[in-house]
N, C-alpha and C positions, 0 to 999 in steps of 0.2 A: 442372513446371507450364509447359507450352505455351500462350503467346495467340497468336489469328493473329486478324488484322485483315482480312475480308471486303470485296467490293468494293460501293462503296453503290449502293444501291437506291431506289427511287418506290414501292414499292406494300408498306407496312406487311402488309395484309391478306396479301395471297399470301406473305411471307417468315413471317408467323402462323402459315397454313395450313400449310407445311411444319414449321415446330417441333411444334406439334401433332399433325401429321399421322403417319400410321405407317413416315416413311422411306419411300427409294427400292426399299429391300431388306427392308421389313417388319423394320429395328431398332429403332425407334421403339417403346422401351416406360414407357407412366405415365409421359406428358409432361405435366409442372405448373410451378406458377411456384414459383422458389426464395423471391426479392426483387424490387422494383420500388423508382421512385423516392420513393414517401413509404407505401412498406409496406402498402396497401391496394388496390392495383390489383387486378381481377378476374381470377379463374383458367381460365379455360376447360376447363382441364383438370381440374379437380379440382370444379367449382362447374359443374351440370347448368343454372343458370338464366340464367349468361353464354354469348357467346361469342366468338369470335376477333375478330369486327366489334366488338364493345363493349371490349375490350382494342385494337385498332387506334385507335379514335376518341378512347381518354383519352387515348393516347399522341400523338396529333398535334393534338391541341386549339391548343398554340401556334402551328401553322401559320396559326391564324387571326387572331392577331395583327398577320399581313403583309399586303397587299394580293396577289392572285394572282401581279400579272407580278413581285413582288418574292419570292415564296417560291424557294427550293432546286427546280431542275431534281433533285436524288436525294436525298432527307431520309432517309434509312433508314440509320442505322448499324450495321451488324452486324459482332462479332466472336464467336469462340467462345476458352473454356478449356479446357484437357484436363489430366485429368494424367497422368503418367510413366509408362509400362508397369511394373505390380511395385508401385505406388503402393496404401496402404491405400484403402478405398472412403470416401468422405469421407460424409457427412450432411449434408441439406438444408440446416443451420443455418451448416454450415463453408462450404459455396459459397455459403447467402447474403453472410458477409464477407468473402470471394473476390470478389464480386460487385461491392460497393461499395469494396471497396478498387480495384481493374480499375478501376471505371467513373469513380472520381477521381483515380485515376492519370493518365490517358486526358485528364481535361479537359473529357469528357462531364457529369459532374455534377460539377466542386470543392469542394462543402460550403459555396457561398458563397447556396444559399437560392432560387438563380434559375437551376439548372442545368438542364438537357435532360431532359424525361420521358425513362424506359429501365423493362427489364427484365430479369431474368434466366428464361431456361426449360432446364430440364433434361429430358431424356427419355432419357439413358442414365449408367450407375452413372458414369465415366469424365469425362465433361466438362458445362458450361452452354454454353450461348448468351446471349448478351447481342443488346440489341435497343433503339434508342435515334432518337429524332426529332432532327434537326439544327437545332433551332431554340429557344433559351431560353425560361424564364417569362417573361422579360422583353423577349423578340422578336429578343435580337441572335445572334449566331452562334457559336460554341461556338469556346472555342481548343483545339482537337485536332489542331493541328499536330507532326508527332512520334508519332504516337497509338500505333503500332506500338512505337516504341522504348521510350518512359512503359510501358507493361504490361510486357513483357520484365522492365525494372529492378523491378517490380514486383513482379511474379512472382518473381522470382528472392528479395528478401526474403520471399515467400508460402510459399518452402521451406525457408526458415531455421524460420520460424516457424509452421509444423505439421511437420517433421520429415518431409518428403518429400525424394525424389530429386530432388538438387543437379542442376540442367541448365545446360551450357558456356553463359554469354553469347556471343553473336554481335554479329559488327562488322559487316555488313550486306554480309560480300564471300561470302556461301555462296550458288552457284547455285539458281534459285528452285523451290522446291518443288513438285508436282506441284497439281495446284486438284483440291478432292473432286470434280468432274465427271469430270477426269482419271480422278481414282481409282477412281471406282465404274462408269466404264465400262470401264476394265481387267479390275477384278473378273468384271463383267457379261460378259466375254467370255472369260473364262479366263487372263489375262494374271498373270503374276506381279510385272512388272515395270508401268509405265506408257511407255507410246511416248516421252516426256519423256526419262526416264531411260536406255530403250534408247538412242534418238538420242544421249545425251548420253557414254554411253559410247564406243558406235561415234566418233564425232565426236576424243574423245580419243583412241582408238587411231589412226586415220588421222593426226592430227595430229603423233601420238608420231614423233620421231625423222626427218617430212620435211623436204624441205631446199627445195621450191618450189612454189610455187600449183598449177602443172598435176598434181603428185607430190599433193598435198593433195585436187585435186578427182579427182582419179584411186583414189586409195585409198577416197574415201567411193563412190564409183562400183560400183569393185571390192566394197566391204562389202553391197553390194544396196542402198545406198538410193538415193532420187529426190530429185536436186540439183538446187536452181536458184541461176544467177548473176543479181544486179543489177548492171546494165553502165550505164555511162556514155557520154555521145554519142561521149566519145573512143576507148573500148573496151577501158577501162579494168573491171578489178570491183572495184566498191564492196561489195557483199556475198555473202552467200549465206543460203539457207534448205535445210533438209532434211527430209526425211518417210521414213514406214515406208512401203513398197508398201502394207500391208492396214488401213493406220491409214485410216480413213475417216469422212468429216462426214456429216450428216445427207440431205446431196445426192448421198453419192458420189466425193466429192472428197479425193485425200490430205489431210491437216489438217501444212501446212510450219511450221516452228522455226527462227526464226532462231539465228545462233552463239550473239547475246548474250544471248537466252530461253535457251537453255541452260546456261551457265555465262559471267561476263564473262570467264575471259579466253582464251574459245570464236570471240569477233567475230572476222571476218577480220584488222583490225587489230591487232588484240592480235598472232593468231599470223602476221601477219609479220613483226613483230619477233623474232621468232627467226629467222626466214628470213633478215634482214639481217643481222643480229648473227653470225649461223653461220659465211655467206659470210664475213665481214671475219675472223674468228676463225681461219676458216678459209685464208684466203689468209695468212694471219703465222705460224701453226705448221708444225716443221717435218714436212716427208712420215714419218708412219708406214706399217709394212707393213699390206697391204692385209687383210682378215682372210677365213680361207677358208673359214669354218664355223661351228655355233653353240657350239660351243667356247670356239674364238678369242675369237668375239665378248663370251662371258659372262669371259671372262678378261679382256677389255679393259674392260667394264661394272665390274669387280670394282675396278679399279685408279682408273678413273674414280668409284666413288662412295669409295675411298680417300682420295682426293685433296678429295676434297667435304668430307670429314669435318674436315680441316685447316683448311681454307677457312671451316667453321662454328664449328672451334674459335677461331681466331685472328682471322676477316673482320670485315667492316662489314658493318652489318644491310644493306645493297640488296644486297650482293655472297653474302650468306648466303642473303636472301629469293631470288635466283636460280638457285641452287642445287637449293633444298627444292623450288623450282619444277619443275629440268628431274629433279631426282631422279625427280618424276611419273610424267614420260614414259617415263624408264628401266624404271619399274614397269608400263606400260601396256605398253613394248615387251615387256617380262620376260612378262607375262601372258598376250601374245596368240604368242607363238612358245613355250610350256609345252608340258610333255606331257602326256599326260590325266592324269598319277597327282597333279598339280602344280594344275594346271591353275583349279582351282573355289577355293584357296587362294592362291592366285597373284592371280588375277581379284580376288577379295575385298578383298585388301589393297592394288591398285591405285586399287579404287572408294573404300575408307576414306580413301586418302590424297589422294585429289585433294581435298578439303577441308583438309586442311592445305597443301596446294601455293598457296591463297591467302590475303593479309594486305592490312594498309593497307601495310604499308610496300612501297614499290614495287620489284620487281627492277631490277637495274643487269643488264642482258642484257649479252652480249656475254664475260661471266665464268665461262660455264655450257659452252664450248662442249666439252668433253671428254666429261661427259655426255649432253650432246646429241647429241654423236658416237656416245656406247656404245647409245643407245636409236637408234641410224639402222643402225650395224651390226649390233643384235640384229633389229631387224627385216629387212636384208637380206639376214642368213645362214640365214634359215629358221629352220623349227620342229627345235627339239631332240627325241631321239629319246626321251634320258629313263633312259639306261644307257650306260654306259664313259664316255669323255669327257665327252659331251651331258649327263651325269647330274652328275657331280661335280662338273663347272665350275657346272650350277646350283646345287649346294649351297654353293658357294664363293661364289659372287654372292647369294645367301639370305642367306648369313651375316654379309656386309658389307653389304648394305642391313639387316640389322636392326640394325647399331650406326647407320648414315645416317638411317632413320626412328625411331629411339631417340632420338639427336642434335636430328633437329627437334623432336621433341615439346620436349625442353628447356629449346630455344634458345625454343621458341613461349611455353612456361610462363614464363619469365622474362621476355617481353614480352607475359604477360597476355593472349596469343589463346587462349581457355578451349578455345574449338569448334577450333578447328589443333590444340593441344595434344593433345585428347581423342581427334582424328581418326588424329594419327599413331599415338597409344599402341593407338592398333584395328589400324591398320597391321602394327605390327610384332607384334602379336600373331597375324595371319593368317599372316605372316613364319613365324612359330617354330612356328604348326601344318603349314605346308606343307615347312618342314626335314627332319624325318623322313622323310619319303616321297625327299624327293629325295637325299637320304646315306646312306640307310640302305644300299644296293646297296653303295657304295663303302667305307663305313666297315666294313661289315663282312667285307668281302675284305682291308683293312687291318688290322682286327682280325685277322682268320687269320694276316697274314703278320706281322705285331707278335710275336703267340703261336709263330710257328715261329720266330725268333730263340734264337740259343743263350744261355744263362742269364749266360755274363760279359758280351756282348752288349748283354744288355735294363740287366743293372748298372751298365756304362758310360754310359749313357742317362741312366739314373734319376739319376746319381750327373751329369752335365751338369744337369738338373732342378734337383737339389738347389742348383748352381753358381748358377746364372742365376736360380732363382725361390725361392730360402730359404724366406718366406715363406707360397707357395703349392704348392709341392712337394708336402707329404703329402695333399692335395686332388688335386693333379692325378693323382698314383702312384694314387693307391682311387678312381679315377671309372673305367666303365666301357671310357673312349675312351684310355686308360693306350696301351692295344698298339697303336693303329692311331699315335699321335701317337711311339711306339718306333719301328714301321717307317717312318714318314716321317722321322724324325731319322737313319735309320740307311742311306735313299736318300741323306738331305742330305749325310753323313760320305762314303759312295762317290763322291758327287760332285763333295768337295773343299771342303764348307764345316765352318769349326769350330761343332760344335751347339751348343757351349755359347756363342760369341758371337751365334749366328743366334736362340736363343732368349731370348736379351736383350733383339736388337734387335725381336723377334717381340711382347715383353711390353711396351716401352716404350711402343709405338707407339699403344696405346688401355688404359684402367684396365681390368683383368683379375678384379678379386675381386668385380666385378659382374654376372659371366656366368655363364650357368646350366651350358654345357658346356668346362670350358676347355681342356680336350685339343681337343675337338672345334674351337673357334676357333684353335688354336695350329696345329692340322695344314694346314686350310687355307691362312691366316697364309704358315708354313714354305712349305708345296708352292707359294705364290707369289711368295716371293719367292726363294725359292731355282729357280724355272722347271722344279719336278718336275711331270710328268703328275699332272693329278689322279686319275686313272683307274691304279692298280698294277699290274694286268695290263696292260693298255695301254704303260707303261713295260715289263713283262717281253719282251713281245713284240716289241718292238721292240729293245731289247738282245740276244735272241735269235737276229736277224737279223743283230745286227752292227753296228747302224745305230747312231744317237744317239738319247737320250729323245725327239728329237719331229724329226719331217721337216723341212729346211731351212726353208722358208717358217713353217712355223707356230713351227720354235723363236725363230724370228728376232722373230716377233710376241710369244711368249711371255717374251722375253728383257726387248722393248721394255715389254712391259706389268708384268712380274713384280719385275724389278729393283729392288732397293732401293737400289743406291748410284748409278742413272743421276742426272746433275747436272742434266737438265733435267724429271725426275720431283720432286726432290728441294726445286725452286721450288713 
């Protein structure tokens, strides 16, 4: 059950005519009155001998109690209900006490005798309108301060008790919704999305992962939109606004978005605080290797939101809220450098999760910079190709950001942020639809070379398994990712690690009997911290040559990021 609180109005009559009326789009069907303030209000809709003027004037009769210059410059209070998609269809009778329970919630009418004329009109199965004069029977002024929040708490027990779909409470930090004008001129023009929400994406990938104002107004540039700065006499910017090129007002003119209409912590202000925070972060850690590709990069992303997960299991709520924060970015970077097979699932679970990326509790910046690092690297190394490397390092960074947006939802549910909570559990379910496409290449070359293992071999393995995970052994042995998690333990043994302590430290490190593929987690796990190529051909071929699993530079990166016993990973 959805209330949203519309912006007030002066003219009863015209905001009539529209509930009445047959919609913008001809939806408008068998608009009548549910309830009204003392249950006898005239129907326009339903009563051929009324009309919308004789429902306007009972409805503001109190205005005449005031003298002119003392009435309400916008007397008109209008909010609507909706309910849930999937929601039974309710009857006139149930949104009549939908209606008054709303409207006393709200402070509109309290039951105390001398409340605000109102009404309710319904004209589609799905939601009411409510519709109320700002001025009591008794001339004084209505306390609907809050009036938004009052329905919400409202609503929310209005689900308990019809047995509809439970909706997340919000804390009033979720970017603001598109206004039906928005919407139905989208509609009207073929738009899937609303210019609001395009903008607000673009905006966040630009944002992802820069590191300075000019990088920031340069990237939205680069995305095709029309940026304007507010400049100060000093010349200085204080803001910005953005537009679609083809987004257009009734004159012609693009229609601009400031940061903070699109999401707060979109204002310039906000995201220079990372811009500072970065630098300083940046100027005290020490030099890592530069990263050469998007490989690299999603291997450094992998270790970075590793390290996040620590931070959320152990940190201080500011130190964790900043985290969950730049996790975002890392998702936005992840999304917009995907490959097409990635790509629309990647996307999906970036946009779910930028509402959990904000809370009341305020980030402690300056905590985050490792992730903010891996989301400035993935955007610098370019678009992955999405096979060999490119492919399995994403499945590798897939698989650790769905324990990372797993973790937030958590952390979110146990500080009671419904809507963050709800958001990231979308999140990481985009996560685990887009996994398959990006592993599937790898895993099942891994699987091959698993299967071509000679039979004492694979019982050596199995028989480390047994060593290291007693417990979880005979699940992991009969899951289908058995032979690809055999050849990567059996790369790790060539290359001098004992498996059966690598798969100890592989299982400690996060609860294992909660995951849907655990070979599949185990392998990646292994192939990073032990700094095998994610990519097995990729490793053959290059041992074929003579050479070492990964070219100087990039192993040196892969060492830096992979390691598990480095002492400054290890903080």
């Amino acid at each position: 059950m959805i209330p949203r609180i519309h912006k007030q109005g002066r003219n009863t009559v015209r905001l009539l005519a529209y509930l009445y009326g047959p919609g913008r789009r001809e939806e408008h069907t068998d608009p009548h009155l549910v309830a009204s303030f003392d249950g006898l209000a005239p129907d326009p809709g339903r009563d051929r001998s009324t009309t919308i003027v004789d429902l306007a004037q009972l409805l503001d009769e109190p205005l005449h109690l005031l003298d002119e210059d003392a009435r309400p410059t916008t007397h008109v209070w209008h909010a609507s209900v909706r309910a849930a998609p999937g929601d039974r269809t309710l009857a006139d009778t149930e949104w009549a006490d939908i209606a008054r329970r709303v409207i006393a919630a709200t402070g509109i009418d309290p039951g105390d005798g001398a409340g605000c004329r109102w009404a309710a009109v319904r004209h589609a199965d799905d939601h009411i309108h409510l519709i109320a004069t700002l001025v009591r029977e008794d001339g004084r002024r209505p306390d609907h301060h809050r009036s938004g929040k009052r329905a919400q708490t409202e609503c929310r027990q209005i689900e308990v008790d019809y047995g509809l779909h439970r909706v997340a409470a919000g804390d009033g930090t979720a970017a603001k919704r598109p206004t039906s004008a928005e919407r139905h001129k989208a509609e009207r023009l073929g738009r899937q999305r609303t210019p609001r929400e395009e903008l607000r994406e673009a905006v966040r990938r630009s944002a992802a992962g820069a590191a300075s104002e000019e990088e920031f107004f340069g990237r939205l540039a680069s995305a095709g939109l029309l940026v304007r700065r507010r400049i100060a006499p000093s010349g200085d910017t204080l803001g910005y606004t953005v537009a679609l090129p083809d987004d257009r007002n009734g004159k012609g003119e693009p229609v601009f978005y400031s940061g903070s209409k699109l999401a707060p912590d979109l204002s310039l202000p906000r995201i220079r605080e990372r811009w500072t925070t970065s630098a300083e972060a940046l100027s005290s850690e020490p030099s890592q290797p530069w990263v050469t590709g998007p490989a690299s990069a999603r291997r450094r992303a992998t270790t970075a939101a590793w390290q996040a997960l620590l931070v959320i299991d152990h940190g201080d709520d500011g130190v964790i809220a900043a985290q969950i924060a730049a996790a975002g970015e890392v998702l936005d970077a992840l999304a917009k450098t995907s490959a097409v097979h990635t790509r629309h699932e990647l996307q999906a679970a970036a946009a779910a999760f930028e509402r959990a990326s904000r809370s009341h509790v305020r980030a402690a910046c300056g905590h985050d910079h490792a992730l903010r690092q891996a989301a400035r690297d993935l955007v610098h190394s370019g678009p992955a190709l999405g096979r060999g490397e490119d492919g399995a390092t994403t499945a590798m960074v897939i698989d650790m950001l769905l324990f990372l947006t797993t973790a937030a939802a958590h952390w979110h549910a146990r500080k009671q942020h419904d809507q963050q909570a709800e958001a990231a559990h979308q999140a990481a379910a985009h996560l685990r639809a887009a996994y398959p496409a990006a592993a599937g290449h790898s895993m099942t070359l891994l699987r091959q070379q698993g299967s071509r293992l000679a039979s004492a071999r694979q019982r050596h393995h199995a028989t480390a398994v047994r060593q290291a995970l007693p417990e979880l052994a005979d699940r992991i042995l009969a899951e289908p990712g058995w032979p690809a998690l055999a050849a990567t333990l059996d790369e790790a043994r060539t290359a001098g690690h004992n498996s059966t302590d690598l798969l100890a430290q592989a299982a400690a490190r996060r609860e294992m009997d909660t995951v849907e593929r655990m070979s599949d987690v185990l392998v990646w796990r292994l192939r990073r911290m032990a700094a095998l190529p994610a990519e097995p051909l990729y490793s053959r071929s290059r041992q074929a040559r003579g050479t070492a699993a990964v070219s100087s530079p990039e192993r040196a990166a892969h060492i830096d990021i992979g390691s598990a016993n480095s002492p400054r990973r290890r903080r």
